[in-house]
C-alpha positions in Angstrom: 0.0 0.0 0.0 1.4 3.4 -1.3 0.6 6.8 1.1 0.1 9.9 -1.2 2.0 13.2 0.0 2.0 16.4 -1.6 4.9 19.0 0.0 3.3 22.5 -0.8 5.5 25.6 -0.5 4.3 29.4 -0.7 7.8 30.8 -1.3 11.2 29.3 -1.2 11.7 29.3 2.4 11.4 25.9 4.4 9.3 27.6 7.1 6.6 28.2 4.0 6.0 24.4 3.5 3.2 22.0 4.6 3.1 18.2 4.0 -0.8 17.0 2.9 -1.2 13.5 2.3 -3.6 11.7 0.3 -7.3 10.6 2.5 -6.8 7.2 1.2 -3.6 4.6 0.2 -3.5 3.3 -3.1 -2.3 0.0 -4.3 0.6 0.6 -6.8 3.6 2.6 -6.8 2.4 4.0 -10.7 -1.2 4.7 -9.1 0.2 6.9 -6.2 2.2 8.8 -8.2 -0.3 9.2 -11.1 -2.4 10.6 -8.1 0.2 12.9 -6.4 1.4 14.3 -9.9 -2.2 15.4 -10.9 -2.9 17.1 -8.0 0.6 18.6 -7.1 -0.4 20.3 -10.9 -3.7 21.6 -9.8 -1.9 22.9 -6.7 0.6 25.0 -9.0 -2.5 26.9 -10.3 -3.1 28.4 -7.3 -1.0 31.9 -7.2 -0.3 31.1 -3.8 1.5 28.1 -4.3 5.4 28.8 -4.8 6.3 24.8 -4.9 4.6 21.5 -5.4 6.3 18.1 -4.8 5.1 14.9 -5.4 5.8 11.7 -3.6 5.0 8.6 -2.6 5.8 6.3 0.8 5.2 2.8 0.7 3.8 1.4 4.1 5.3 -0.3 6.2 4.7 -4.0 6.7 2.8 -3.9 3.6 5.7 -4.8 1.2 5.0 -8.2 1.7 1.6 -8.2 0.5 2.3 -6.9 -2.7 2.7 -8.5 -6.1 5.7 -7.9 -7.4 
């Protein structure tokens, strides 16, 4: 299972950054960041939003379920 997380900055200082995370996990590694990359560029539209960065962090303990 694969936890979405958006880092959102309003300028380019550190203390200008907040970490959202997706309200549900997602199966695949291609499916989170699919996710994460649409709405990071949705984010950018907003003039408010200096920085968007996608990412993904696989669970732990969950590696073991997967299909790989």
């Amino acid at each position: 299972m694969w936890l979405p997380i958006i880092l959102l900055c309003s300028a380019p200082y550190a203390q200008s950054c907040i970490v959202i995370t997706g309200e549900q996990t997602l199966n695949t590694k291609e499916a989170c960041f699919e996710w994460t990359n649409t709405k990071a560029r949705i984010a950018l539209n907003d003039p408010r939003v200096f920085q968007a960065r996608p990412f993904c962090q696989i669970l732990p303990g969950s590696e073991d379920k997967l299909d790989t």
